[in-house]
Jmol script that loads the backbone (N, CA, C; Angstrom):
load data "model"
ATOM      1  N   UNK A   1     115.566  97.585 103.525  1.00  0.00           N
ATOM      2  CA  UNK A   1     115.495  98.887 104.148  1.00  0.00           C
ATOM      3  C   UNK A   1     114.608  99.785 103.299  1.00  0.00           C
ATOM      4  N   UNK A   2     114.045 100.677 104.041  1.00  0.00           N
ATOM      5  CA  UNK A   2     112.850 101.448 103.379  1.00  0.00           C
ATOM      6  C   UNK A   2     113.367 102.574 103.568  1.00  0.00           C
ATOM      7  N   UNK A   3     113.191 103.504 102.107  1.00  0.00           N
ATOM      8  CA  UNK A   3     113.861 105.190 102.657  1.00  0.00           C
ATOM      9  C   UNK A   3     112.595 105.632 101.545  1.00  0.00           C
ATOM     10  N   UNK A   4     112.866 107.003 102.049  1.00  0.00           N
ATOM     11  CA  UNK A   4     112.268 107.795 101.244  1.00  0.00           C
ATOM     12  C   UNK A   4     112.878 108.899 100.158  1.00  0.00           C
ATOM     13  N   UNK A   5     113.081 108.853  98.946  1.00  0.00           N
ATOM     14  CA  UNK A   5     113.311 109.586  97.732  1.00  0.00           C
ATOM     15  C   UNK A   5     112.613 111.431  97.732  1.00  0.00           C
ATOM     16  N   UNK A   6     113.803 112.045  97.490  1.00  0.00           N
ATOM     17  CA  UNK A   6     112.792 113.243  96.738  1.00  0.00           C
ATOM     18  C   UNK A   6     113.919 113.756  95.895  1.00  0.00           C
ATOM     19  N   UNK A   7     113.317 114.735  95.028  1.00  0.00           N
ATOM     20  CA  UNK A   7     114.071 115.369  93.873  1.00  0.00           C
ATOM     21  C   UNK A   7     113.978 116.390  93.595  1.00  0.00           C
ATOM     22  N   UNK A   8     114.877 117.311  93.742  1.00  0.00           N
ATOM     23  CA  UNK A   8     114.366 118.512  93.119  1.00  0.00           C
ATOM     24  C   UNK A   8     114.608 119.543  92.222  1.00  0.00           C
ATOM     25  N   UNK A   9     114.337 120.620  92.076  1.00  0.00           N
ATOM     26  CA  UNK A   9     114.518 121.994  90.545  1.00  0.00           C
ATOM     27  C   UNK A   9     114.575 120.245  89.582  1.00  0.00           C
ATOM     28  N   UNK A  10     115.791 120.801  88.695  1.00  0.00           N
ATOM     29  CA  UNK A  10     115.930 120.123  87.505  1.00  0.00           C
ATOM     30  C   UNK A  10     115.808 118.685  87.365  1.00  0.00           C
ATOM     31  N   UNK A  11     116.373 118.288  88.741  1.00  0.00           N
ATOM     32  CA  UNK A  11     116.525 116.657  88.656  1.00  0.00           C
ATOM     33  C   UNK A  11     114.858 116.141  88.538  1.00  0.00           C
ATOM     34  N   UNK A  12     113.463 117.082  89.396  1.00  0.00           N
ATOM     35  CA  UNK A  12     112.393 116.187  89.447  1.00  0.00           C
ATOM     36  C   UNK A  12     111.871 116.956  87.891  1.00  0.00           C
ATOM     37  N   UNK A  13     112.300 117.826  87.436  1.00  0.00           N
ATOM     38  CA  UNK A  13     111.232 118.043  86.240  1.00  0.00           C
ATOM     39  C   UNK A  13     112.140 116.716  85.221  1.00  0.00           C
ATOM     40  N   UNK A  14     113.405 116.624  85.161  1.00  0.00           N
ATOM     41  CA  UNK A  14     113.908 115.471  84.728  1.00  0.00           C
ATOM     42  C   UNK A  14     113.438 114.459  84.364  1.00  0.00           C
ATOM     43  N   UNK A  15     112.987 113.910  85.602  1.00  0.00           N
ATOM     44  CA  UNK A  15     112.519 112.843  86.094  1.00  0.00           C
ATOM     45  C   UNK A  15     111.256 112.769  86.158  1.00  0.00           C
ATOM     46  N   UNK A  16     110.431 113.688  85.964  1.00  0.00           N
ATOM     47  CA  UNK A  16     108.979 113.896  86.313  1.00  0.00           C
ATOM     48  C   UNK A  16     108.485 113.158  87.787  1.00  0.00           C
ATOM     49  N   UNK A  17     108.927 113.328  88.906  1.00  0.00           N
ATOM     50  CA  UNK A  17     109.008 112.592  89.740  1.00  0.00           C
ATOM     51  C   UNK A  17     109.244 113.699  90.756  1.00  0.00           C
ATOM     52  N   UNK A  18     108.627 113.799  91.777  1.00  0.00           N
ATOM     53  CA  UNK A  18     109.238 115.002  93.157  1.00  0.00           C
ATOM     54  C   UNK A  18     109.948 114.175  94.547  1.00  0.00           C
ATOM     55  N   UNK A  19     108.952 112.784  94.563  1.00  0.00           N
ATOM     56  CA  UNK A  19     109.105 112.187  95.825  1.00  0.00           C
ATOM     57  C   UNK A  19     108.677 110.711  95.247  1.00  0.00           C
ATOM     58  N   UNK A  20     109.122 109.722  96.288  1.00  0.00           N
ATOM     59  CA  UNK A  20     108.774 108.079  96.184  1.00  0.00           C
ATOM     60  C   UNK A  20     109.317 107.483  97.723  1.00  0.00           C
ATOM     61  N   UNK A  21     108.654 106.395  97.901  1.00  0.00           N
ATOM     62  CA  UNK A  21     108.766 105.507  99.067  1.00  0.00           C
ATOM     63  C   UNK A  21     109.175 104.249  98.721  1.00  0.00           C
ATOM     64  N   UNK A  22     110.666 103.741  98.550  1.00  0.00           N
ATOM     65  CA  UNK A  22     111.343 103.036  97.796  1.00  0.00           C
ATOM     66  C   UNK A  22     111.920 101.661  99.314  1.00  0.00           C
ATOM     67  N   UNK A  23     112.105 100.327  98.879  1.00  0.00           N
ATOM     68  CA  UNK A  23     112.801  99.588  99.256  1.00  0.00           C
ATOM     69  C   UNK A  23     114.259  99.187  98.641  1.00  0.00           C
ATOM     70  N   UNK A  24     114.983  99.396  99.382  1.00  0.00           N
ATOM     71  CA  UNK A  24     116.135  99.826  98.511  1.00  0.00           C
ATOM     72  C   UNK A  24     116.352  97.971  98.630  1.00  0.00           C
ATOM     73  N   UNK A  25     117.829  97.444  97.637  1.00  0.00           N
ATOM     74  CA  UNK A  25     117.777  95.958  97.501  1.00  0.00           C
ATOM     75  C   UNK A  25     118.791  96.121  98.419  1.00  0.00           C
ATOM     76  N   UNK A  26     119.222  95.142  98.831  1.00  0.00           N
ATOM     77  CA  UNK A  26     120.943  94.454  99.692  1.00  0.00           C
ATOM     78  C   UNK A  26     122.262  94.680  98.893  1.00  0.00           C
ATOM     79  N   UNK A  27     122.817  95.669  99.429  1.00  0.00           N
ATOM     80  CA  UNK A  27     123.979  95.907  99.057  1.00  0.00           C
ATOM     81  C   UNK A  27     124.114  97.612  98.522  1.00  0.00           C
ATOM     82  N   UNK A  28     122.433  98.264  98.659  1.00  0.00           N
ATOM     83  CA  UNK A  28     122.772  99.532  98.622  1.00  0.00           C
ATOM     84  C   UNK A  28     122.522 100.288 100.207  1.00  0.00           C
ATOM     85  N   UNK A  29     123.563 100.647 100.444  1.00  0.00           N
ATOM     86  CA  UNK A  29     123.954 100.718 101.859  1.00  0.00           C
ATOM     87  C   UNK A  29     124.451 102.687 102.062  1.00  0.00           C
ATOM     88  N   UNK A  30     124.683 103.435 100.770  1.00  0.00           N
ATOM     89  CA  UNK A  30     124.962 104.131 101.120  1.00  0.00           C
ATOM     90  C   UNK A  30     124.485 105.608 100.153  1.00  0.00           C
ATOM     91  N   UNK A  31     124.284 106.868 100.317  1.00  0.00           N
ATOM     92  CA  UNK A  31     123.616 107.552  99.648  1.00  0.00           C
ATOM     93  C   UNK A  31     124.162 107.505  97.726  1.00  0.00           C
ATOM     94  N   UNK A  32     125.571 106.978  97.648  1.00  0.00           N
ATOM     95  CA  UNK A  32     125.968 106.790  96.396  1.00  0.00           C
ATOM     96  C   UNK A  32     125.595 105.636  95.760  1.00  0.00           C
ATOM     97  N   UNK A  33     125.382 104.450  96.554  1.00  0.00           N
ATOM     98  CA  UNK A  33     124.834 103.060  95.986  1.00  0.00           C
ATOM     99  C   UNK A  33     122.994 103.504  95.498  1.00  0.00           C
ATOM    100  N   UNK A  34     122.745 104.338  95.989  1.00  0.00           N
ATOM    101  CA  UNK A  34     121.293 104.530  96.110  1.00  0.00           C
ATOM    102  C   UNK A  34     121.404 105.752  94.424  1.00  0.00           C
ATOM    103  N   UNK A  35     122.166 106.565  94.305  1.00  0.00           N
ATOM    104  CA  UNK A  35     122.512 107.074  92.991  1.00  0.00           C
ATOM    105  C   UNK A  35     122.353 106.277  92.326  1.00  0.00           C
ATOM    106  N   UNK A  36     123.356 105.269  92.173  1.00  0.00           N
ATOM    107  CA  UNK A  36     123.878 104.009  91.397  1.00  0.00           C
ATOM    108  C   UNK A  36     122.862 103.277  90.918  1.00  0.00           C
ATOM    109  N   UNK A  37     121.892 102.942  91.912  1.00  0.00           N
ATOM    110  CA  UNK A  37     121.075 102.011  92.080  1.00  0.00           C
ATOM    111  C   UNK A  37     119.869 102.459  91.255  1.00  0.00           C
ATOM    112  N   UNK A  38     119.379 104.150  91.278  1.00  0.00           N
ATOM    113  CA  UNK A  38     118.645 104.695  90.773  1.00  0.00           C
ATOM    114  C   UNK A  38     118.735 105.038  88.999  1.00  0.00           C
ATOM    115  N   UNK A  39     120.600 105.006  89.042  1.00  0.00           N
ATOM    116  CA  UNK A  39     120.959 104.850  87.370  1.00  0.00           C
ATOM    117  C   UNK A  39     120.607 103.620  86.863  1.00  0.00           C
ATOM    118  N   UNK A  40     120.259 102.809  87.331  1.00  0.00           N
ATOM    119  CA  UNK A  40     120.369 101.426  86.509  1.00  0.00           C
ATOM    120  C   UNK A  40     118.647 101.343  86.171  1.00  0.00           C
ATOM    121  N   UNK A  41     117.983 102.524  86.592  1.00  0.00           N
ATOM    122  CA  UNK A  41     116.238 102.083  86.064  1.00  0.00           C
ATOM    123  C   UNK A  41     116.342 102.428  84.764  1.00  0.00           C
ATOM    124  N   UNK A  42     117.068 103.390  84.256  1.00  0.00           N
ATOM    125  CA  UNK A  42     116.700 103.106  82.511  1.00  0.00           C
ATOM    126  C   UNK A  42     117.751 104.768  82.250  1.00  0.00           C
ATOM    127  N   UNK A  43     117.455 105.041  80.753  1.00  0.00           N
ATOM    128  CA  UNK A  43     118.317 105.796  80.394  1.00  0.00           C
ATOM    129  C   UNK A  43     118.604 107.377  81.011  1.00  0.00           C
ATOM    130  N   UNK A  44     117.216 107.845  80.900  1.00  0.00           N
ATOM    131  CA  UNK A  44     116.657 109.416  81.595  1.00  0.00           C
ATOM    132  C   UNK A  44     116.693 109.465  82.944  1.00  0.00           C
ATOM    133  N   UNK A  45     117.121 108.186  83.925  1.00  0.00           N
ATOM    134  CA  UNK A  45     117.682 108.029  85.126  1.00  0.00           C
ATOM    135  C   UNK A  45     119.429 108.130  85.358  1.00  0.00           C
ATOM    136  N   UNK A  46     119.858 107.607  84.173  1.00  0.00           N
ATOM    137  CA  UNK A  46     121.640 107.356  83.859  1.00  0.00           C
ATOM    138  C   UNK A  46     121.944 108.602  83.939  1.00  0.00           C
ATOM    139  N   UNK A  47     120.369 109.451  82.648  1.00  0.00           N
ATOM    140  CA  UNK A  47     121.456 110.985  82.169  1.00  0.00           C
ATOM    141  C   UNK A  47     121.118 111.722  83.489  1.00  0.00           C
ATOM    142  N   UNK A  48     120.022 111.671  84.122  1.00  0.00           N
ATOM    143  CA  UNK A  48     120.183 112.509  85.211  1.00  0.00           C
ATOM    144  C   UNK A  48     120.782 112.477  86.604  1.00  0.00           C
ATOM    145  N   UNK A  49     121.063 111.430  87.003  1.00  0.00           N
ATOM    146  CA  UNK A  49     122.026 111.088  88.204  1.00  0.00           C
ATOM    147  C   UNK A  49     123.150 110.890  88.443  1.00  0.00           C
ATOM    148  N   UNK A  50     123.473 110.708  86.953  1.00  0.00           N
ATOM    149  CA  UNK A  50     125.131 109.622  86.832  1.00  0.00           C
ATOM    150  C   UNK A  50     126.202 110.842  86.876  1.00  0.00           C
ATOM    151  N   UNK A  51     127.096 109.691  87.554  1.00  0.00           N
ATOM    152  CA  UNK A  51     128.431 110.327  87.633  1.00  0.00           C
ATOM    153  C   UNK A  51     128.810 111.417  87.050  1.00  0.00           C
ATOM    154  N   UNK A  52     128.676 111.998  86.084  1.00  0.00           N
ATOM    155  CA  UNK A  52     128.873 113.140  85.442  1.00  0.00           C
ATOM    156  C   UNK A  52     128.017 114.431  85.106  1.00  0.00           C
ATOM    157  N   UNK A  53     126.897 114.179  86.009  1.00  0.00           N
ATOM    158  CA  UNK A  53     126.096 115.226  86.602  1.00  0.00           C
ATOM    159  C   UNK A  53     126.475 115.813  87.796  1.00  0.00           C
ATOM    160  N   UNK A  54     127.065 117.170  87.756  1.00  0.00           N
ATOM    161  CA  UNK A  54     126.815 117.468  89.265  1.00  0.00           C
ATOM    162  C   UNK A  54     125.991 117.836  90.004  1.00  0.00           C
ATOM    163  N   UNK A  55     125.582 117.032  91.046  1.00  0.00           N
ATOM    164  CA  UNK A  55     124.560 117.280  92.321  1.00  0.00           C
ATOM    165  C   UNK A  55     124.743 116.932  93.391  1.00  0.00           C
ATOM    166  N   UNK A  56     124.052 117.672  94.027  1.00  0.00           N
ATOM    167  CA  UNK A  56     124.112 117.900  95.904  1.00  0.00           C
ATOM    168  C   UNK A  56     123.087 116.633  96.551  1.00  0.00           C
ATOM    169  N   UNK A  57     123.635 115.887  97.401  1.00  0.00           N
ATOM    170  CA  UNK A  57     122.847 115.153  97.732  1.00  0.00           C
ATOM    171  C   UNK A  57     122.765 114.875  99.322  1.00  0.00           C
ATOM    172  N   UNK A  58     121.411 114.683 100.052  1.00  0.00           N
ATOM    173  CA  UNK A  58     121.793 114.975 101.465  1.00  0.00           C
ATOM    174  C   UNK A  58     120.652 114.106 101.950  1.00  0.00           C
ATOM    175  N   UNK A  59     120.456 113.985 103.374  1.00  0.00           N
ATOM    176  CA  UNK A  59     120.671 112.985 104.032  1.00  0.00           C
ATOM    177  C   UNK A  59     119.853 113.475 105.336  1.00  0.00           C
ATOM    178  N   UNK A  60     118.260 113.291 105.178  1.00  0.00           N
ATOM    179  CA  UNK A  60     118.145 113.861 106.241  1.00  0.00           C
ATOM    180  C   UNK A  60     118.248 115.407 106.585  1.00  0.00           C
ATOM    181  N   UNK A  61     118.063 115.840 105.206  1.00  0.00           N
ATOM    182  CA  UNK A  61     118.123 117.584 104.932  1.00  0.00           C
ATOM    183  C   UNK A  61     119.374 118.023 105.756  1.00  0.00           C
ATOM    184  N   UNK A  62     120.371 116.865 106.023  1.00  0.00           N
ATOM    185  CA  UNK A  62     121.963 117.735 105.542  1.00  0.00           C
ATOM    186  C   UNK A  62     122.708 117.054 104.349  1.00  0.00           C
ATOM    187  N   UNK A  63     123.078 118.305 104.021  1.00  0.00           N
ATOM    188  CA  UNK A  63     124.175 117.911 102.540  1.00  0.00           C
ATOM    189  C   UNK A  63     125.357 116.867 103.051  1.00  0.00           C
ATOM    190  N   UNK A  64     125.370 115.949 102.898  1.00  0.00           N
ATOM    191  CA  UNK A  64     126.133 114.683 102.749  1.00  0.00           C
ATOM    192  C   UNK A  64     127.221 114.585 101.406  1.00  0.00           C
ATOM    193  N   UNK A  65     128.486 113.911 101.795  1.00  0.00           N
ATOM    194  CA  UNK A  65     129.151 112.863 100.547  1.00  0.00           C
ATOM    195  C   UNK A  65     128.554 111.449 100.062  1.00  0.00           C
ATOM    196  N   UNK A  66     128.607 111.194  99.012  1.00  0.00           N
ATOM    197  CA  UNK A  66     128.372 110.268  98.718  1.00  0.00           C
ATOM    198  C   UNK A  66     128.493 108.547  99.391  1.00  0.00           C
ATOM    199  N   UNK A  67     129.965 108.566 100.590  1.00  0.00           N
ATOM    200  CA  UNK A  67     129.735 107.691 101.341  1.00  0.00           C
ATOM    201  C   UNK A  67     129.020 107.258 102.213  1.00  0.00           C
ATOM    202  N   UNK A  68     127.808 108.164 102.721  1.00  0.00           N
ATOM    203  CA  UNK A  68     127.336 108.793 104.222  1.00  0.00           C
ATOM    204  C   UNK A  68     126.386 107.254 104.036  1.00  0.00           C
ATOM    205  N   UNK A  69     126.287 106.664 104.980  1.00  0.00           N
ATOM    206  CA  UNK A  69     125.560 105.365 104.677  1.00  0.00           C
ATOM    207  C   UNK A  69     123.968 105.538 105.129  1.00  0.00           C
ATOM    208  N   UNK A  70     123.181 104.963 104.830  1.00  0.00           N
ATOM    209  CA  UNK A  70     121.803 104.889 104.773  1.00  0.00           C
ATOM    210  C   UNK A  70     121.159 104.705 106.671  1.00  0.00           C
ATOM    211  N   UNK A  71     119.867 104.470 106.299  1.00  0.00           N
ATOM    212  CA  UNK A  71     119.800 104.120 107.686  1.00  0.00           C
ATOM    213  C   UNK A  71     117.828 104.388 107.313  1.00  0.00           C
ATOM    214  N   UNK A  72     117.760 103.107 108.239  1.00  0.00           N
ATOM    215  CA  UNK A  72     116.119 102.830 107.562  1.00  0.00           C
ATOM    216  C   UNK A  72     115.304 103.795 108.170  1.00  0.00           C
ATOM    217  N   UNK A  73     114.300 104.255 106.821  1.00  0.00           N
ATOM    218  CA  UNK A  73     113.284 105.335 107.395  1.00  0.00           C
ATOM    219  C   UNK A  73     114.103 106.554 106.887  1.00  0.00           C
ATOM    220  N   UNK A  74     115.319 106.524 106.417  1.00  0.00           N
ATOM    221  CA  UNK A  74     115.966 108.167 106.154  1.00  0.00           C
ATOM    222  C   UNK A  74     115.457 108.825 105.132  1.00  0.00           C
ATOM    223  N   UNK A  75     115.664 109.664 104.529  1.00  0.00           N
ATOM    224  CA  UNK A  75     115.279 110.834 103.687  1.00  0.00           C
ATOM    225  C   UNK A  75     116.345 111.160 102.940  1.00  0.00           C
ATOM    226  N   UNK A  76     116.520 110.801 100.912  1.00  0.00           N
ATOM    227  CA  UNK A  76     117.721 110.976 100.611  1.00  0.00           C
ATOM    228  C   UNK A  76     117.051 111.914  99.272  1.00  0.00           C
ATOM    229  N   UNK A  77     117.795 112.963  99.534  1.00  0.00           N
ATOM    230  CA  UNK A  77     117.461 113.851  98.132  1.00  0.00           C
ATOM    231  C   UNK A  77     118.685 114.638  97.490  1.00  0.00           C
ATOM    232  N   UNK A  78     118.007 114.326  96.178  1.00  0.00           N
ATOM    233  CA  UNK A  78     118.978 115.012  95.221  1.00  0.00           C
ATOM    234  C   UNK A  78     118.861 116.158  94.327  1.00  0.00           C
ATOM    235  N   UNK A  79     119.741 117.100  94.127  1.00  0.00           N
ATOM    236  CA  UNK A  79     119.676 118.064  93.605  1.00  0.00           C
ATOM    237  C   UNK A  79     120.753 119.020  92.691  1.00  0.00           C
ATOM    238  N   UNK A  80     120.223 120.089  91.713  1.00  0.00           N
ATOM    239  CA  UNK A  80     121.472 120.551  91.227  1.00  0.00           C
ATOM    240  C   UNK A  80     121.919 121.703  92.500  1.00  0.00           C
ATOM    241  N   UNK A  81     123.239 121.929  91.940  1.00  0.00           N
ATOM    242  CA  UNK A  81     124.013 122.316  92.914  1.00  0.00           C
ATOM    243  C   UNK A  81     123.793 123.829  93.469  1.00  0.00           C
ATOM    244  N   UNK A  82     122.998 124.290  92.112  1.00  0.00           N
ATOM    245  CA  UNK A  82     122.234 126.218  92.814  1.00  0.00           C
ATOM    246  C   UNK A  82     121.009 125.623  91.647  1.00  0.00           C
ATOM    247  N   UNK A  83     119.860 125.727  93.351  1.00  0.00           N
ATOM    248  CA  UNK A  83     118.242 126.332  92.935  1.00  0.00           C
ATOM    249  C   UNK A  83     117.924 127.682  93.047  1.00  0.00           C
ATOM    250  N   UNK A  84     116.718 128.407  92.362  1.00  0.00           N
ATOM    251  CA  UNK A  84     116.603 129.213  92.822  1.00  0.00           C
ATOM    252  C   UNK A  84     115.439 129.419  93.240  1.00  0.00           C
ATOM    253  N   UNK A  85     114.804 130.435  94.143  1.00  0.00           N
ATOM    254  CA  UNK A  85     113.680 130.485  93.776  1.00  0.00           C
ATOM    255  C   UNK A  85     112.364 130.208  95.566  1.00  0.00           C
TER     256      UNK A  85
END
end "model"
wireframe off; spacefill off
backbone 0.3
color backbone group
């Protein structure tokens, strides 16, 4: 399945990264596996996504839970919880 990534305020200066066009692998099925999936590229991915960061993450530019499942071609972005600006 093919989705599209974006990031934003803190998470893309983080990440140095705004947007990507990603194939996700088998078995990430849902906007939290796709977190998950994104922690496991290396450390400055762990500190910025992982579980103990809070961020807003949505789905098709609505704010979603973490179960909300994928769906090919979607749009999954993450963010801290107040931007401003």
């Amino acid at each position: 399945m093919q989705i599209d990534l974006r990031f934003f305020a803190s998470v893309r200066e983080a990440l140095n990264v705004a947007e990507e066009h990603v194939e996700v692998p088998n078995g990430v099925a849902t906007v939290g596996d796709v977190r998950q999936w994104l922690c496991a590229r290396g450390p400055v991915w762990a500190e910025t996504l992982g579980e103990q960061r809070l961020l807003r993450m949505a789905l098709n530019h609505t704010m979603v839970p973490a179960s909300t499942r994928l769906t090919d071609g979607c749009e999954v972005a993450f963010f801290p919880p107040v931007t401003g600006g």
